[in-house]
C-alpha positions in Angstrom: -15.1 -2.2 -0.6 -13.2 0.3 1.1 -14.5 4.0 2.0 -12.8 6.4 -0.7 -14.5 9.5 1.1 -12.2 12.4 2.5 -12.0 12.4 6.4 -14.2 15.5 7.4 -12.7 19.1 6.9 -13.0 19.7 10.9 -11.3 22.7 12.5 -8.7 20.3 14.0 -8.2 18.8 10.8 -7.1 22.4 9.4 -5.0 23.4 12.2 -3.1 20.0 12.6 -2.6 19.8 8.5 -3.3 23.7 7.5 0.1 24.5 7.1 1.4 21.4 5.6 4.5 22.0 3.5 7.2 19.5 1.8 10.1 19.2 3.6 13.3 20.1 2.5 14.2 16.0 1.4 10.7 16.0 -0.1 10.6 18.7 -2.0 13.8 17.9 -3.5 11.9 14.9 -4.8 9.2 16.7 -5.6 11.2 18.7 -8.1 12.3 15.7 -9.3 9.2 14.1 -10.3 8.0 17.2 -11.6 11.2 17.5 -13.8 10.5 14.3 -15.7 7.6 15.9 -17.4 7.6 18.1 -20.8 6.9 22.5 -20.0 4.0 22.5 -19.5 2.7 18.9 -18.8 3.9 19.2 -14.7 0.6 18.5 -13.4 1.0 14.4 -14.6 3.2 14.3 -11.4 0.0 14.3 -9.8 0.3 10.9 -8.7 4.1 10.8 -7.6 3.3 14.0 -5.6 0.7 12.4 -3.4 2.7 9.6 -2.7 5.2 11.7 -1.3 2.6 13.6 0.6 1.3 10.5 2.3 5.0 9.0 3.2 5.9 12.7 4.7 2.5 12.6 6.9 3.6 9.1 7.5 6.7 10.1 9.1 5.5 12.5 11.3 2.7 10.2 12.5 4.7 7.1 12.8 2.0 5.5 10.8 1.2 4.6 6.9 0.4 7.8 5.8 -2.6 8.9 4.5 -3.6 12.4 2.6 -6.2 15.2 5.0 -7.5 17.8 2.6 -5.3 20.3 3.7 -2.3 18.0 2.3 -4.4 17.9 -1.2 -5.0 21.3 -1.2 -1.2 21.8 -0.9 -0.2 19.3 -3.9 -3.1 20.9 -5.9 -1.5 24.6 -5.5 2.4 22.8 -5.9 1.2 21.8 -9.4 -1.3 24.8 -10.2 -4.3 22.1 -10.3 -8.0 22.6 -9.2 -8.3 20.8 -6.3 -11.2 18.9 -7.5 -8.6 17.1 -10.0 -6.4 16.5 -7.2 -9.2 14.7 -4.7 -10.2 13.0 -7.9 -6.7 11.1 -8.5 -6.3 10.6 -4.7 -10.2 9.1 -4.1 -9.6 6.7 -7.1 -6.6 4.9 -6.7 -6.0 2.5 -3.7 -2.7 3.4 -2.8 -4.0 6.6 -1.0 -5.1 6.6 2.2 -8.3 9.1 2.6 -8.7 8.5 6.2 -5.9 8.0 9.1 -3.9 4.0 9.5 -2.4 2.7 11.6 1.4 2.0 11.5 0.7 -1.1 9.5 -1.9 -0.9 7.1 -2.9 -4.8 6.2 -4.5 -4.8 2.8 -6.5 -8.6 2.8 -7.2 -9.7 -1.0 -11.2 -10.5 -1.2 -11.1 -11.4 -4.2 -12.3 -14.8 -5.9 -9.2 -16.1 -6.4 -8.0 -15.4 -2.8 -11.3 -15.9 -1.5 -11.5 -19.6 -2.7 -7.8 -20.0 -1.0 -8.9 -18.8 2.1 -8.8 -15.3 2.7 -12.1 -14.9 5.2 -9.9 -16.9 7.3 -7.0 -14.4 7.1 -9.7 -11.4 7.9 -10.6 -13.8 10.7 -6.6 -14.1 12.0 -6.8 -9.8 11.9 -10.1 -9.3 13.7 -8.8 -11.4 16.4 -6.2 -9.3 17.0 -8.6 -6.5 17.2 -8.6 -4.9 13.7 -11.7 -3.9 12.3 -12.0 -3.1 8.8 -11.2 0.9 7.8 -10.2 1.6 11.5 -7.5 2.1 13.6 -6.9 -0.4 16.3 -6.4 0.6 19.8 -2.2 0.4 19.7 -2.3 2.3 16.8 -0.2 -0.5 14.7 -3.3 -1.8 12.4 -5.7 -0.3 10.3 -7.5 -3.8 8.0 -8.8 -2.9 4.4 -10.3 -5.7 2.3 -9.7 -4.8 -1.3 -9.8 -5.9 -4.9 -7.5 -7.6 -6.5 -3.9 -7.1 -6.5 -2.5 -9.3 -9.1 -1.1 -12.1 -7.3 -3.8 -14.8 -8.1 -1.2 -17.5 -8.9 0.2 -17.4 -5.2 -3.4 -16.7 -3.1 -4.1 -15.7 -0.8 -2.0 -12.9 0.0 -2.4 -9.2 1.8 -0.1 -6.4 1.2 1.1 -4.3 4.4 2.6 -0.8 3.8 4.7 -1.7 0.6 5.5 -5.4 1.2 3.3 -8.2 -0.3 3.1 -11.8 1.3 1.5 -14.7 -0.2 0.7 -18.3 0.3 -0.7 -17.7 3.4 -2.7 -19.3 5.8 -3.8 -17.7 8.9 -1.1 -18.9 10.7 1.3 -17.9 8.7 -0.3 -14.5 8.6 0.1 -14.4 12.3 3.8 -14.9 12.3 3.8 -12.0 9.9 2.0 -9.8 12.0 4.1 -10.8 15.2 7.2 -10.2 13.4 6.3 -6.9 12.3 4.2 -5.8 15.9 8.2 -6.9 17.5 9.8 -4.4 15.3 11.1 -6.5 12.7 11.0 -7.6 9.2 9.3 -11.0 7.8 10.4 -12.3 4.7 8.1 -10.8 1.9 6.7 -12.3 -1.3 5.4 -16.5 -1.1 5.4 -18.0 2.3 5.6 -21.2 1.0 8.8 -23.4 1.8 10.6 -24.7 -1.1 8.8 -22.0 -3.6 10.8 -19.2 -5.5 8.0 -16.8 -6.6 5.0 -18.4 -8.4 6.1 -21.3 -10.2 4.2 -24.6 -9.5 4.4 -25.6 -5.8 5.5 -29.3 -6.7 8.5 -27.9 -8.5 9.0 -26.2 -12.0 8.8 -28.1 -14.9 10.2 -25.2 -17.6 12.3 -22.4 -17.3 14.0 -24.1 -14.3 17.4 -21.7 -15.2 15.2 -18.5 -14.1 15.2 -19.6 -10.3 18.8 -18.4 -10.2 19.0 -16.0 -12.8 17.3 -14.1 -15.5 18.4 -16.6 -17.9 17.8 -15.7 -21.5 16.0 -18.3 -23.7 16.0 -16.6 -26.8 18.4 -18.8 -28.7 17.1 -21.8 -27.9 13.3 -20.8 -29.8 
């Protein structure tokens, strides 16, 4: 399991992050997640606010993003929150980064359902390439986290990298990912499996065969 701890409140943690504000695009969508909440309920945009926090780091480290404690403090005061509440939300969930990534951040499934379809061997394919789990590697493209599950049991064993998911895979296939994305480019998300459309039975469906081309509505024929 992953370290949820806060990176250490250093000095040059404060005076790289200290004076953290939204930018002008980001605010704007700030406002905006805020404004989706009755008077007095702003602070349940707790969640959309960090996000946002961690994409704006993100762009101005030309990696995945993650949240320093100066950021926190910043969405704390943005929603009039303790801060305790905020580092609460952010240490939970998975989708914050408590510590700095790397460009790419490769989330492995480790799972049972993955594990069974292989995915020590696509922790393998990463530490080859000179990832180490919950650091940054050397070029400053991958940081590896193993984690829980994800939800895509039916198509194991898969990873999810910044915001893409890819499953099926084998280490191989993982590799072409990885070289794809390390050349600039972008592999085709979701199943890696020829022939399959998203998690229908490998050998071909057997129902529901009109929702590979369309949401096709079966509600007349109950």
């Amino acid at each position: 399991m992953a370290d949820r701890s806060p990176a250490p409140d250093t000095p040059e943690l404060r005076e790289r992050w200290g004076g953290f504000e939204f930018t002008e695009a980001y605010r704007a969508k700030a406002d905006k997640a805020i404004a989706r909440y009755p008077e007095g309920r702003q602070r349940s945009a707790v969640m959309p606010l960090l996000d946002l926090a961690q994409r704006q780091v993100g762009e101005e480290t030309n990696t995945q993003g993650w949240l320093p404690l100066p950021v926190i403090e910043y969405v704390a005061d943005y929603l009039d929150m303790p801060v305790i509440r905020v580092l609460e939300v952010a240490t939970f969930y998975f989708m914050y980064n408590m510590k700095p990534v790397g460009k790419y951040h490769v989330q492995v499934c480790g799972t049972t359902p993955c594990m069974l379809r292989g995915s020590d061997g696509l922790i393998e394919a990463c530490k080859k390439r000179g990832m180490s789990k919950g650091q940054v590697s050397d070029d400053n493209l991958w940081t590896l986290t193993e984690v829980e599950c994800m939800g895509n049991c039916a198509t194991a064993p898969m990873v999810q990298i910044n915001d893409d998911n890819y499953e099926d895979l084998t280490p191989e296939r993982l590799d072409a990912i990885l070289d794809a994305l390390a050349a600039g480019e972008q592999p085709k998300t979701g199943t890696q499996e020829p022939g399959r459309h998203t998690s229908e039975p490998a050998n071909a469906l057997s129902s529901l065969q009109e929702m590979v081309d369309a949401n096709h509505d079966y509600r007349s024929e109950w």
